[in-house]
SEDREN-563257 format. One line per field, with one value per residue (C-alpha): residue number from 0; residue in one letter; x, y, z. Coordinates in steps of 0.5 Angstrom, whole numbers, plus 500, padded with zeros to 3 digits. Each point is the difference from the previous one (the first is absolute). Example, Ala and Ser with C-alpha at 12.3 -4.5 7.8 and 13.67 -1.06 7.14 Angstrom:
! residues 2
seq (0 | 1)
type (A | S)
u (525 | 502)
v (491 | 507)
w (516 | 498)
This chain:
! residues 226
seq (0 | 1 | 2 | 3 | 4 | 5 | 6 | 7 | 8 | 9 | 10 | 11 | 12 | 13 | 14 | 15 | 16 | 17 | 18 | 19 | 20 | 21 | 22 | 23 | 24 | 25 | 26 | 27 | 28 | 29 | 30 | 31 | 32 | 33 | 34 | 35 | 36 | 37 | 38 | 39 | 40 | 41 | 42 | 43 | 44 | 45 | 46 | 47 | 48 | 49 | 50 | 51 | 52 | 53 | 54 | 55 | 56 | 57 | 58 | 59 | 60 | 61 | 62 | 63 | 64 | 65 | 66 | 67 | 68 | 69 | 70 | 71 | 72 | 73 | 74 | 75 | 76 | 77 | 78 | 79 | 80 | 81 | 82 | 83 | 84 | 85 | 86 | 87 | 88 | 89 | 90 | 91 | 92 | 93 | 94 | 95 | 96 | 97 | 98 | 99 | 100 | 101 | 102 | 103 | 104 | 105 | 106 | 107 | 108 | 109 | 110 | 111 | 112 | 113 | 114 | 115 | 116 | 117 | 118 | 119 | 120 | 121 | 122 | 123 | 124 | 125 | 126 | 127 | 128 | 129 | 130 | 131 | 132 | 133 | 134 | 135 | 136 | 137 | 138 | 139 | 140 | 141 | 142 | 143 | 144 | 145 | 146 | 147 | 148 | 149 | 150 | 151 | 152 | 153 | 154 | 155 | 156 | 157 | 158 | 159 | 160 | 161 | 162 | 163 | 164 | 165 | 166 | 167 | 168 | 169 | 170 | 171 | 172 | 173 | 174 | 175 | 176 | 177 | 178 | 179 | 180 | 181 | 182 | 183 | 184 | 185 | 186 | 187 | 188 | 189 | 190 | 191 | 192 | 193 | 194 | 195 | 196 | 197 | 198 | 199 | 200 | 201 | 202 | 203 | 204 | 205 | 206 | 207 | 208 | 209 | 210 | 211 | 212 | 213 | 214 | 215 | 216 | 217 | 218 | 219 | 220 | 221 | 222 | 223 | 224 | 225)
type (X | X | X | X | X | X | X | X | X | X | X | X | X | X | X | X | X | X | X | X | X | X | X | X | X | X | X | X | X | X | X | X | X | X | X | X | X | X | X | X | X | X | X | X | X | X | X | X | X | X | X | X | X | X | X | X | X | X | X | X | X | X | X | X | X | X | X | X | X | X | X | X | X | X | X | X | X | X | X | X | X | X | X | X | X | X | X | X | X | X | X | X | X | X | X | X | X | X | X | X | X | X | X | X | X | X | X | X | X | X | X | X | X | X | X | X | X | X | X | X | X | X | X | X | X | X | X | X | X | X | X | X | X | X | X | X | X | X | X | X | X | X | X | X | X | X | X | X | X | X | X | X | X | X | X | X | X | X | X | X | X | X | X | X | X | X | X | X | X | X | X | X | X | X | X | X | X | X | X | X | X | X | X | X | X | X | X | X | X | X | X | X | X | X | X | X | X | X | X | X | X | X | X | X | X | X | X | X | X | X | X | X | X | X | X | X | X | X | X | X | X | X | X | X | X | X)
u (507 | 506 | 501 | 500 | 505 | 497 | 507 | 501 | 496 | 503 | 500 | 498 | 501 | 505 | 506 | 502 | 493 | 500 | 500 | 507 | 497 | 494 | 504 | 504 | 493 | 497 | 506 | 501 | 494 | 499 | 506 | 498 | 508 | 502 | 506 | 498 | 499 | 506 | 499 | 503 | 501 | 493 | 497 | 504 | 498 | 504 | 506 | 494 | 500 | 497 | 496 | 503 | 505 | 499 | 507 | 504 | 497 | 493 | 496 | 505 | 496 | 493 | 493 | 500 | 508 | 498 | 494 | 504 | 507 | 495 | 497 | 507 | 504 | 502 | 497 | 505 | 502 | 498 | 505 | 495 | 494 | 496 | 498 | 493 | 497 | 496 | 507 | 498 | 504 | 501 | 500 | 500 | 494 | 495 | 496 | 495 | 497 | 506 | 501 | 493 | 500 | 507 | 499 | 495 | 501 | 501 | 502 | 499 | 501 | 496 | 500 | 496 | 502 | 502 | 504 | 505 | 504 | 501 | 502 | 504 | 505 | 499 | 503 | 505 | 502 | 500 | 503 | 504 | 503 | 501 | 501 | 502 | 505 | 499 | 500 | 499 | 502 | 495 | 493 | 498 | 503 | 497 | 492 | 502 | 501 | 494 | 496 | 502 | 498 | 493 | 499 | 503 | 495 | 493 | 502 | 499 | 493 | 496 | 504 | 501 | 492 | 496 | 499 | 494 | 498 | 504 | 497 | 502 | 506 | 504 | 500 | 500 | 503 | 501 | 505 | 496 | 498 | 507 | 503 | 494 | 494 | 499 | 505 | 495 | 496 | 506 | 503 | 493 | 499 | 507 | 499 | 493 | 503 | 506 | 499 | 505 | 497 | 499 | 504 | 505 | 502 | 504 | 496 | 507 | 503 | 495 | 500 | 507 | 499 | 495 | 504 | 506 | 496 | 496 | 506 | 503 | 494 | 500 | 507 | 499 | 493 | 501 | 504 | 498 | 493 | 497)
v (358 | 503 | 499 | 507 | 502 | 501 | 501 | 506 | 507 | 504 | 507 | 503 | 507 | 506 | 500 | 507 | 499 | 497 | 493 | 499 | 504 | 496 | 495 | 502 | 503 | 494 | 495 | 505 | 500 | 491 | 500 | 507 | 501 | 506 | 504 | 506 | 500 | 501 | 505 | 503 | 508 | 499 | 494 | 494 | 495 | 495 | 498 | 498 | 493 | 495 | 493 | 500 | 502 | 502 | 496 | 505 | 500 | 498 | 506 | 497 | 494 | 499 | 501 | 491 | 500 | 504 | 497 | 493 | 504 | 504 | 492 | 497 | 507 | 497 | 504 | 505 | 499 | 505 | 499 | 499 | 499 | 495 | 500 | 498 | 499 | 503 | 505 | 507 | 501 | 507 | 497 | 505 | 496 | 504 | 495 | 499 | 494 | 496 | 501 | 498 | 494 | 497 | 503 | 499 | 507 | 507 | 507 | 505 | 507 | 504 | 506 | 506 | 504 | 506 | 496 | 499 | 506 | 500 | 493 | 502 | 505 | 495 | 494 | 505 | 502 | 494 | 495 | 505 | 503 | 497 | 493 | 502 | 506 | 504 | 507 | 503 | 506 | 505 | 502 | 498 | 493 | 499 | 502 | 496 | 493 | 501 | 502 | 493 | 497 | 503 | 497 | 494 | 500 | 502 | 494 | 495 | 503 | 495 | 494 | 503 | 502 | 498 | 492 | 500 | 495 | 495 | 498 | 501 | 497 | 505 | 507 | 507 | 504 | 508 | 504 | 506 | 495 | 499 | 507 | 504 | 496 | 500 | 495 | 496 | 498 | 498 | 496 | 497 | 497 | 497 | 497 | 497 | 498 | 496 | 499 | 504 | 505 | 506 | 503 | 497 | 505 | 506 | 506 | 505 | 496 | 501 | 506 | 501 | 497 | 504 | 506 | 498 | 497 | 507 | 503 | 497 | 501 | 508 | 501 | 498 | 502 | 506 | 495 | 495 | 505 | 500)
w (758 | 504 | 507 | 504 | 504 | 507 | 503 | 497 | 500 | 493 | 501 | 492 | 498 | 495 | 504 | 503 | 503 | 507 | 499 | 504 | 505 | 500 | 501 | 506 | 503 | 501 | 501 | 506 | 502 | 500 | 505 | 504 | 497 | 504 | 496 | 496 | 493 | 496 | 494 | 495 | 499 | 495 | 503 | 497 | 505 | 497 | 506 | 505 | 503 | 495 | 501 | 493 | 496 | 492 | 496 | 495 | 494 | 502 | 496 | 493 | 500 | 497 | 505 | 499 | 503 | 505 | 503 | 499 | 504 | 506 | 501 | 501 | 505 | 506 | 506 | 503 | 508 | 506 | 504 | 506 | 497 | 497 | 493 | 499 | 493 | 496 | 499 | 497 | 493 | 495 | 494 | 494 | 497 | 498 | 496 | 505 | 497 | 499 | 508 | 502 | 495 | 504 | 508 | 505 | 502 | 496 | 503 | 494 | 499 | 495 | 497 | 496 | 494 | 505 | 503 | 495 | 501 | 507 | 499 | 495 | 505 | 506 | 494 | 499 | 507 | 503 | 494 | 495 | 505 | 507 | 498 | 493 | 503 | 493 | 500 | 494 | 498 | 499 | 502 | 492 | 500 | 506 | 497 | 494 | 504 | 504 | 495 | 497 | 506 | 500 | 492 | 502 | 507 | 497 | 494 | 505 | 503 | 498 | 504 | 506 | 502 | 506 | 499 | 504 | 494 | 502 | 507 | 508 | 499 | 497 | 506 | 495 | 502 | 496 | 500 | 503 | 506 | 500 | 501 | 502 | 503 | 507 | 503 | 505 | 494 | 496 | 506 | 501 | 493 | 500 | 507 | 498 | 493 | 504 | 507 | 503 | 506 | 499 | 506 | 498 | 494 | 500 | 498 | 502 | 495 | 494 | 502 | 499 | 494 | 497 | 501 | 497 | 493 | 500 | 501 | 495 | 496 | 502 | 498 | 492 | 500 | 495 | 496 | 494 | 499 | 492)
């Protein structure tokens, strides 16, 4: 039986969907850390601290090598502040059973079939063009790349369900949550799942995340339809 990792708590989810925002909204909170949150133009929050960093090639290797890699990173330095585990870590691992099966704790988010095209566009501004830097050409091209990544979405909507099945151990947390519920209730669920107090976190920096992901999400929302 494999020994679970109570050092670190992986966050799972589709990427261009919050998990590196998720990440830093709660490694801020844990050390009442005072910058702003830094994002992209579409919410990409890739550049903010992290108690832990992904190795290059990380999402190349398969979901056993990662979890062997995650167990093995060396925690990040803050200068100024004292790292203390369980370190918070965006994984791009969306199999939640695998997750459960080697952590102790397990932050997931999860999805709805309607939801497929908005996290389509949010994948596409946050990843294909801010981090990617490609511009394409023409409105047509653009509408063809997002309707590849809804088929590509919706063909992984059975893995990343809500997994209220596997116990108190793992915090779901859905996407629609995530981006339009009621910001009190999110931080209390995720200040019960880890202990962090509630106070601690930044409701201005969900906000400002929320608005640039909806921005992003409004600007190619007449793009990629049937």
């Amino acid at each position: 039986m494999t020994t679970k990792n109570s050092n670190i708590i992986p966050i799972g989810y589709l990427g261009g969907t919050g998990g590196h925002f998720l990440g830093s909204f709660l490694t801020k909170a844990k050390y009442n850390y005072p910058d702003e949150i830094n994002l992209s133009e579409h919410g990409n929050s890739h550049n903010n601290y992290k108690e832990m960093s992904m190795p290059d090639n990380f999402v190349d290797v398969s979901v056993e090598e990662r979890i062997d890699i995650i167990k093995q990173i060396k925690p990040n330095v803050l200068k100024g502040y004292e790292l203390q585990s369980p370190y918070f870590f965006a994984c791009h691992i969306i199999d939640a059973d695998i997750l459960v099966d080697n952590f102790e704790k397990v932050i997931y988010i999860h999805y709805d079939y309607e939801d497929t095209y908005d996290i389509a566009r949010a994948y596409y501004g946050k990843w294909v063009v801010d981090v990617q830097k490609k511009q394409l050409e023409n409105t047509k091209s653009i509408a063809f790349a997002i309707i590849y990544l809804i088929a590509d979405m919706k063909s992984k909507l059975e893995i990343v369900k809500n997994r209220k099945d596997l116990g108190p151990n793992i915090c779901n947390i859905s996407w629609k949550e995530l981006v339009h519920g009621e910001p009190n209730i999110l931080v209390d669920k995720l200040s019960s799942f880890t202990g962090i107090d509630s106070n601690r976190f930044s409701e201005p920096d969900l906000k400002l995340w929320r608005e640039a992901t909806i921005g992003c999400i409004d600007k190619y929302r007449t793009l990629g339809l049937h």
